[in-house]
C-alpha positions in Angstrom: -15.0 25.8 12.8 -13.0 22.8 14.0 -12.5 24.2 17.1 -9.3 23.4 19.0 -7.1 23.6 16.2 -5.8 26.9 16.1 -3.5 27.0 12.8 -1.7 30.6 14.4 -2.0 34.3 14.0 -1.0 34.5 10.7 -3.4 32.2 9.1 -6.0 33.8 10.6 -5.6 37.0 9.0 -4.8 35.2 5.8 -8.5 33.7 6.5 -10.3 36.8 7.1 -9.0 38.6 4.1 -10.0 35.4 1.9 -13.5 35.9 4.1 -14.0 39.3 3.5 -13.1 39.2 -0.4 -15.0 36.4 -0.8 -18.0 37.6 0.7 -17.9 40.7 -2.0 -17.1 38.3 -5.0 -20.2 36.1 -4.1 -22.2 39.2 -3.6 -21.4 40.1 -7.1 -22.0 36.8 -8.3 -22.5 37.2 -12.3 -22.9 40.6 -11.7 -21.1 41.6 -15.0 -23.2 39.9 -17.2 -26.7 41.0 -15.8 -25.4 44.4 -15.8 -24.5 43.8 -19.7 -28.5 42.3 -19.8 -30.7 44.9 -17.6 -28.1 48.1 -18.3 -26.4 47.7 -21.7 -29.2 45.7 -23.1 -26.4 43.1 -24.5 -27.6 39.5 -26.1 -26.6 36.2 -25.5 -23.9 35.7 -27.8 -22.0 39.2 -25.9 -23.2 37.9 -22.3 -20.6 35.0 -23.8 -18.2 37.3 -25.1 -18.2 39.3 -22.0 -17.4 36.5 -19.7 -15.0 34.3 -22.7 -13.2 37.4 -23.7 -12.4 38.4 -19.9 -11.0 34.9 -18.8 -9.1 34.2 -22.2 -7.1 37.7 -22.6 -6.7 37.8 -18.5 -5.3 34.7 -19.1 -2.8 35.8 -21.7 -2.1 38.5 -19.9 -0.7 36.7 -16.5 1.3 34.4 -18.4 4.7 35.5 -17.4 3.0 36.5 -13.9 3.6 33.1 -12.8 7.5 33.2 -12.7 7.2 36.9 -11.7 5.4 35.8 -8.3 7.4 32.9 -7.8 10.5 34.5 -7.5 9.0 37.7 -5.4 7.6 37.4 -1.6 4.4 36.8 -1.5 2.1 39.0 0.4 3.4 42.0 -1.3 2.5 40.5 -4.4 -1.3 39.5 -3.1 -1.5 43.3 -1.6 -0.9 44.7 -4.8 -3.5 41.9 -7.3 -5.9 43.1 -4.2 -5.3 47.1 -4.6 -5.5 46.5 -8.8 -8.6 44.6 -8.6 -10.2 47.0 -6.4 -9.3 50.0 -8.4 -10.7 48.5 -11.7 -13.6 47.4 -10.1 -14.9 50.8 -8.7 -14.2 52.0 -11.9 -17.9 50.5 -12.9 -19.9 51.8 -10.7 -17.9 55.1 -11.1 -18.5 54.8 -14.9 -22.5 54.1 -14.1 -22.9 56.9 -12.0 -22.0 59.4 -14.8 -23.1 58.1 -17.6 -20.7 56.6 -19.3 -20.7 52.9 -18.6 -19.9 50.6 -21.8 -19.4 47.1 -22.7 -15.5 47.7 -23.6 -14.9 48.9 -20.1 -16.5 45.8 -18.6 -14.4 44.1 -21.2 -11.3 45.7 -19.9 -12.3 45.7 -16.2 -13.1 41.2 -17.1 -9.6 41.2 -18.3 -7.8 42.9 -15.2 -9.5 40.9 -12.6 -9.1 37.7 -14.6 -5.3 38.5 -14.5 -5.1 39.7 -11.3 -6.9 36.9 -10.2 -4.2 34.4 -11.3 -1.5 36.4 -10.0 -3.1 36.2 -6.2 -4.2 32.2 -6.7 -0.7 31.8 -7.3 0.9 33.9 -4.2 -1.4 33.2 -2.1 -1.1 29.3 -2.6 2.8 29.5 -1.8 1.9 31.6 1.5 -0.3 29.1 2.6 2.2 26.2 2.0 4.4 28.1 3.6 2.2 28.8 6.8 0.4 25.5 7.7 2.4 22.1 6.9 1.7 18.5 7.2 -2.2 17.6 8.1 -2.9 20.6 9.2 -3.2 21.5 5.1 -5.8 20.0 4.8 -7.4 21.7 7.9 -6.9 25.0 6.5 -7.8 24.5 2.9 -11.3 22.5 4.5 -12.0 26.4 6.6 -11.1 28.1 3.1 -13.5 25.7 1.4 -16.3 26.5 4.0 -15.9 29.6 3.8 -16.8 30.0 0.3 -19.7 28.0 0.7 -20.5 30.1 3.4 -20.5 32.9 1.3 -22.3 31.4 -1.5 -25.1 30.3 0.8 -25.6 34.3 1.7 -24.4 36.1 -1.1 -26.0 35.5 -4.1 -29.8 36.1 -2.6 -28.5 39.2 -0.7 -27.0 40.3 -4.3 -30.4 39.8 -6.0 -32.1 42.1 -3.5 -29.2 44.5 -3.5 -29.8 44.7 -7.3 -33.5 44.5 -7.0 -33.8 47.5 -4.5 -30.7 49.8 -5.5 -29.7 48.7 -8.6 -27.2 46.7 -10.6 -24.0 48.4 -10.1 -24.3 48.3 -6.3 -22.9 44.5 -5.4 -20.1 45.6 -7.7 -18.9 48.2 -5.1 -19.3 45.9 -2.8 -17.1 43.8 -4.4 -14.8 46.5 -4.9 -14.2 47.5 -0.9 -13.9 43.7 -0.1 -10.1 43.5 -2.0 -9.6 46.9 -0.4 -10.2 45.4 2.8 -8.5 42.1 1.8 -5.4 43.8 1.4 -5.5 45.1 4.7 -6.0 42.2 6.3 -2.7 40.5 4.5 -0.8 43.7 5.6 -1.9 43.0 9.0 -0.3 39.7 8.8 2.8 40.6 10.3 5.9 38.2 10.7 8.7 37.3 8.5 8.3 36.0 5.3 10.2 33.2 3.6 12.6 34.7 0.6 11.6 34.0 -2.9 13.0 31.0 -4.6 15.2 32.7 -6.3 16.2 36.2 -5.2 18.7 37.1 -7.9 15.6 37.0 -10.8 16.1 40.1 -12.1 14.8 38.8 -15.3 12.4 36.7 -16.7 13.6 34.3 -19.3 11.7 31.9 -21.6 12.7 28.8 -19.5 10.5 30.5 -16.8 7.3 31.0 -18.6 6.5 27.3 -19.7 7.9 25.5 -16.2 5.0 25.4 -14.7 3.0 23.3 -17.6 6.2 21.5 -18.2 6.3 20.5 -14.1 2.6 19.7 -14.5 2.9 17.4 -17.8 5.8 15.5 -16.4 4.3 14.5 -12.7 2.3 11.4 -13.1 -0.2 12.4 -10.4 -0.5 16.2 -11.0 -1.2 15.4 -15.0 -4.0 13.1 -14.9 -5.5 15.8 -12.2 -4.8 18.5 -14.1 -6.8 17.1 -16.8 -9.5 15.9 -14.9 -10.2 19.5 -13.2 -9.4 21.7 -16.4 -12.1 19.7 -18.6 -14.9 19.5 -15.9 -14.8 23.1 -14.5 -15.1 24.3 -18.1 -18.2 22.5 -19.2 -19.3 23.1 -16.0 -18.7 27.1 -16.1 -19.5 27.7 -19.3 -23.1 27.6 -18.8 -23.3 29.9 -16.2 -23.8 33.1 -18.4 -26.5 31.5 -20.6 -28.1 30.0 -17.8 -28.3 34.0 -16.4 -29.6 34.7 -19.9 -32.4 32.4 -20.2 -33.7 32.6 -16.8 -33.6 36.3 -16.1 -34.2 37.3 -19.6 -36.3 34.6 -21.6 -37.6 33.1 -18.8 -38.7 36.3 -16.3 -37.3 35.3 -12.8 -36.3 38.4 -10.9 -33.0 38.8 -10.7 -33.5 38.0 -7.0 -35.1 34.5 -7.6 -31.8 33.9 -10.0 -29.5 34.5 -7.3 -31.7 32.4 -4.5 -31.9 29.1 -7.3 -27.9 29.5 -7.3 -27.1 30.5 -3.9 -29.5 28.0 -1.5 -28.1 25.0 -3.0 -24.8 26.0 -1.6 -25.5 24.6 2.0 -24.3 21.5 0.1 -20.8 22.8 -0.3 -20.9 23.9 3.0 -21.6 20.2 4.1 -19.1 18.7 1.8 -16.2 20.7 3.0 -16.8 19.7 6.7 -17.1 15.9 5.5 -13.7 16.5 3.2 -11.4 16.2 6.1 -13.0 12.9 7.7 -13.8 11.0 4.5 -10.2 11.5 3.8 -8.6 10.1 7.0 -11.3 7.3 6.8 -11.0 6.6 3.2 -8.0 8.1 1.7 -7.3 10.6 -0.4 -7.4 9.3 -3.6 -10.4 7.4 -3.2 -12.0 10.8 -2.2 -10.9 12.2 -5.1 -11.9 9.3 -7.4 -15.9 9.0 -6.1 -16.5 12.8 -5.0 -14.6 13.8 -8.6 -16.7 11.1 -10.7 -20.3 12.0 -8.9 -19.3 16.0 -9.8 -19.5 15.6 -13.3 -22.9 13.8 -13.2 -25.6 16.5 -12.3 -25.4 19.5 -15.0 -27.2 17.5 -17.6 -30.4 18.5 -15.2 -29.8 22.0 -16.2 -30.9 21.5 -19.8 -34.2 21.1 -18.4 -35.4 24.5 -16.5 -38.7 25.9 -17.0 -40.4 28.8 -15.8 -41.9 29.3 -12.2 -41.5 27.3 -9.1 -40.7 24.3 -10.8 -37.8 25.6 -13.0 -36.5 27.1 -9.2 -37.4 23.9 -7.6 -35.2 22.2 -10.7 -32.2 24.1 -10.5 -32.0 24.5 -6.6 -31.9 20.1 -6.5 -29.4 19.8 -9.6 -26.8 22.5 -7.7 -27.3 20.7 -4.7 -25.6 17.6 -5.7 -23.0 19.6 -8.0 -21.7 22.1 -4.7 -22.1 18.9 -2.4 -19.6 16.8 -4.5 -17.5 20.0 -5.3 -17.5 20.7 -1.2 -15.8 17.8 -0.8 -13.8 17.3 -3.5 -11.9 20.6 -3.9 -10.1 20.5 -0.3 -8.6 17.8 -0.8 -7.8 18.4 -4.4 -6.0 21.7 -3.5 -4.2 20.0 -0.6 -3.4 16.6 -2.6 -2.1 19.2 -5.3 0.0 21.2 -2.8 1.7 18.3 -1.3 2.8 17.3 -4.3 4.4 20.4 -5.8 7.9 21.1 -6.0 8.3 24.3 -2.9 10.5 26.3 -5.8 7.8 25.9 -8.1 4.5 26.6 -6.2 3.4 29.9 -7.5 4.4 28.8 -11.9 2.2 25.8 -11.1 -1.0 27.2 -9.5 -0.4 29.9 -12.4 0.1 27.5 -15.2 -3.5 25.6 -13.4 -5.0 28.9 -13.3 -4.3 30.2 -16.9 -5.1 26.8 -18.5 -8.3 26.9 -16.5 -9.5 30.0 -18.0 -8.5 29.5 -21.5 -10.5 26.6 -21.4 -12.9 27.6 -19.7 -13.1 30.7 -22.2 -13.0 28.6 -25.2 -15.9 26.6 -24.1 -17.9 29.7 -22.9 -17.4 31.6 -26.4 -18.7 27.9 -27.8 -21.5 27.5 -25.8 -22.6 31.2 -26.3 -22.0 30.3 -30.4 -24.5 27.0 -30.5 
């Protein structure tokens, strides 16, 4: 990808841990809930809890995480959100194979990858801010964008067979040996890293917890943004247990078909992260961001629609399409417009503060949707 632009040594490893952990994730994708639908036999209203309860008490959880990273280096910090998530993701399949698999635990498990996640997003935002500077930004977060594309294309069909043929717990260890082997690859890094901003932090102090909202509130181009991302990845996400509910339970696709609906439409995002980086230079930024970000919010209406067999397939593979196509380009150069504009000393509290908002919301709206 974009060859002869080699961004260095260290971003590469920092690009094949993202690769390989991402691969796992999407071959896990909504793995939780149809394990709480074909194992545990769990409703609609707990597929919602399951996926609300996870995001909103992970999110409460990493609250003071985001001063906690900013004033630590950060590749230890990824290392270790890598090494938690893997240990409390093999703990499912562990729990499965004896027996003794319940909802709490995948409650529990939802909650310590939710936090861990945040923790990483944040670190691993500030390493990459630190590694690649000036256009080259938007270079590297266009290859990370691809890459989970990429992934998406691949991984949710080959999670549906995995599931079909060996069961439901077995993209789960997958998942689990992708952070193990993520956190290799950020050991293998190598180099020095930058100091903290703030070495002497032995402490965490009130000030610290609410900075990165307050920095967020109080920049007139990060506020409007924040908004704008917070409310449309919500709605947007918080159909995506239901929509596993009424197709592979009320509807009958195979949990196969499921992940191919979700999964093929993803070539879209694939495209739209290659065109991010040109329609930017052409066009600018902001009116990127304004048109991709607008057109985003306009196709999940279609979802209210699916029906069963080929048609209800057909339905959801077009309306994804367009979604992942806009996202694809929108996101890189959100995430890079969003870097550039963040204080260095306050990096990791703001992409934590984004994070945890995110989640509560996205929580609130799941628990809601799962309610009506």
């Amino acid at each position: 990808m974009w060859a002869g632009r080699p961004l260095g040594r260290q971003f590469g490893w920092l690009w094949a841990a993202f690769t390989v952990s991402t691969v796992g994730t999407r071959l896990a994708f909504d793995a939780f809930p149809l394990i709480a639908i074909l194992v545990l036999h769990v409703g609609p209203i707990g597929v919602a809890e399951l996926a609300a309860a996870g995001l909103a008490v992970g999110a409460a959880v990493a609250v003071p995480l985001g001063p906690w990273v900013e004033f630590r280096r950060k590749r230890p910090v990824m290392v270790a959100m890598d090494l938690t998530r893997f240990a409390a993701v093999l703990s499912v399949p562990v729990a499965f194979a004896v027996g003794s698999l319940s909802f709490a635990q995948l409650l529990v498990v939802s909650v310590i990858v939710a936090a861990a996640d945040i923790a990483f997003v944040a670190a691993s935002g500030a390493c990459l801010k630190d590694l690649v500077r000036g256009p080259d930004l938007l270079v590297a977060n266009a290859r990370l964008e691809s890459t989970t594309w990429t992934a998406t294309v691949l991984g949710p069909p080959l999670g549906g067979a995995m599931i079909g043929l060996f069961g439901p717990v077995t993209t789960v260890m997958a998942d689990a040996v992708s952070y193990l082997l993520s956190a290799m690859g950020i050991r293998a890094m190598g180099g020095r890293e930058p100091g903290p901003a703030r070495s002497d932090a032995r402490r965490l102090r009130a000030h610290d917890l609410a900075e990165g909202w307050r920095y967020i509130l109080a920049h007139p181009a990060l506020r409007p943004l924040f908004v704008n991302t917070i409310m449309v990845n919500g709605l947007i996400m918080a159909t995506s247990p239901l929509l596993a509910v009424l197709m592979v339970g009320d509807l009958g696709f195979e949990p196969w078909q499921y992940g191919l609906a979700f999964g093929a439409p993803c070539v879209g995002g694939l495209v739209g992260s290659r065109l991010a980086r040109p329609l930017a230079a052409r066009y600018g930024p902001h009116r990127v961001l304004v048109v991709a970000g607008t057109a985003r919010a306009c196709w999940s209406l279609g979802l209210a629609f699916v029906c069963p067999g080929t048609a209800g397939i057909v339905l959801v593979i077009a309306v994804q399409f367009g979604l992942v196509t806009c996202m694809g380009v929108f996101t890189p150069v959100f995430a890079t417009y969003r870097l550039d504009r963040t204080d260095p000393r306050r990096v990791a509290r703001t992409l934590a503060a984004w994070s945890i908002t995110s989640k509560v919301v996205t929580a609130s709206l799941t628990a809601l949707w799962g309610l009506l």
